[in-house]
C-alpha positions as CSV (number, residue, x, y, z in Angstrom):
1,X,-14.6,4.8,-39.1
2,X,-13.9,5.6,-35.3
3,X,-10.8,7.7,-34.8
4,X,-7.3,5.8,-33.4
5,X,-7.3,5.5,-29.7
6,X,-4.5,7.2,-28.6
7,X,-3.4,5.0,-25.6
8,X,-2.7,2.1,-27.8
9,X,0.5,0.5,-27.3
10,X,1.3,2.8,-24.4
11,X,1.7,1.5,-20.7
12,X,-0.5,1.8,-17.6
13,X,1.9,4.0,-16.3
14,X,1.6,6.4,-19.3
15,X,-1.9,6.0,-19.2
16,X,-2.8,6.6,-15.5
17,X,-0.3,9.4,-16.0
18,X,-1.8,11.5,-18.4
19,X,-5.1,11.1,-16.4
20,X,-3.1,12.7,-13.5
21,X,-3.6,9.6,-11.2
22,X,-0.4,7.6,-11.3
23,X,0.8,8.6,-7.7
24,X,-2.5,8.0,-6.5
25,X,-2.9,5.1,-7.7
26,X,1.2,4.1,-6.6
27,X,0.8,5.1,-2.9
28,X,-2.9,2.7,-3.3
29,X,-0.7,-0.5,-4.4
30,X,1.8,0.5,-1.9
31,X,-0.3,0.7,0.9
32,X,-2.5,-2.4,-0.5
33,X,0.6,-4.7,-0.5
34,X,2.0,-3.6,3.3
35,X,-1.6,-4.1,4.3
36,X,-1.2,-7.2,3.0
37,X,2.0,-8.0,4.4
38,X,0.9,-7.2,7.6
39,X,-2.5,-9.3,7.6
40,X,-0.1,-12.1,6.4
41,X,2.5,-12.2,9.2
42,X,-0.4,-11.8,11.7
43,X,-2.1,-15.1,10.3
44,X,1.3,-16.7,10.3
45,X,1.7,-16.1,13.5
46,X,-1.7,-16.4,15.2
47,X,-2.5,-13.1,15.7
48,X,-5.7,-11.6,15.9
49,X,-6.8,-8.0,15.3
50,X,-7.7,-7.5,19.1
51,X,-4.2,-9.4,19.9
52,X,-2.4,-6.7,17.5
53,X,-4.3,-3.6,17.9
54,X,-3.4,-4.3,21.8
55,X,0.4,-4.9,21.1
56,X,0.3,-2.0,19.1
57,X,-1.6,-0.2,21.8
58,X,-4.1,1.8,19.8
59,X,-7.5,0.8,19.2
60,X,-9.0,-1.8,16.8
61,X,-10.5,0.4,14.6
62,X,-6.9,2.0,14.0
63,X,-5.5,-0.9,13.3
64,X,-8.5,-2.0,11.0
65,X,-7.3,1.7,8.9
66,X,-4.2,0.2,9.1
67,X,-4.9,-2.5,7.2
68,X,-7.4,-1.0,4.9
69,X,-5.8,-0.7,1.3
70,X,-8.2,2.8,0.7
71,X,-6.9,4.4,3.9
72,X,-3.9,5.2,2.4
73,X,-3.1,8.7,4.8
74,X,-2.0,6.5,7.9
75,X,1.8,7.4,9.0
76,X,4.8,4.8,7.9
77,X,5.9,5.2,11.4
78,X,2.4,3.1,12.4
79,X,3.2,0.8,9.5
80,X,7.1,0.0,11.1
81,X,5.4,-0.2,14.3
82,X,3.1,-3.0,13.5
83,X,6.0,-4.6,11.3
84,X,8.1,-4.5,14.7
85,X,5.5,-6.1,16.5
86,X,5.2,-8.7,14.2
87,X,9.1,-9.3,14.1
88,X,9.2,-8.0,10.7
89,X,10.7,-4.4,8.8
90,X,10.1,-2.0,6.1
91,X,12.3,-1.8,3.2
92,X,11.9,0.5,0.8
93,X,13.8,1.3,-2.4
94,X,13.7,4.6,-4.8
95,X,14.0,3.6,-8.4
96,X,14.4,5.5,-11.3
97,X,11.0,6.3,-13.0
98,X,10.6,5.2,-16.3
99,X,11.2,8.0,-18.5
100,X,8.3,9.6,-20.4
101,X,7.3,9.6,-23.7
């Protein structure tokens, strides 16, 4: 009989925790949903990459970075300037981490 796997009945977060990756793996969902976010407004609005990247005044492939979910090194100051351009803002919250275990 196998032994009892000892991340049953814990959460992800314990999980990814004790594998040393949860705030990895935070700041990728993070950066995956503002990528998001900003792709969104753009398509709302009409907005191509070139049209952005221009507005933005950096180059395409910086702004293709900015939108990558795996890129996750790129400033918040270049993610509150494309949500400026697109007539949008940042709001971010802290929240209490859920206590451990």
């Amino acid at each position: 009989m196998k032994g009892k796997n000892p991340h049953i009945g814990s959460s992800l977060d314990d999980f990814l925790a004790e594998e040393g990756i949860l705030e990895e793996c935070e700041a990728l969902a993070l950066k995956e949903i503002l990528a998001s976010q900003i792709e969104q407004a753009m398509k709302e609005q009409g907005m191509n990459k070139v049209q952005m990247a221009r507005r933005m005044r950096t180059s395409r492939s910086q702004l293709d970075r900015l939108l990558d979910p795996k890129h996750t090194t790129v400033k918040l100051e270049t993610m509150q300037r494309a949500a400026a351009i697109l007539g949008k803002r940042i709001q971010l919250d802290l929240v209490d981490a859920p206590a451990s275990h």
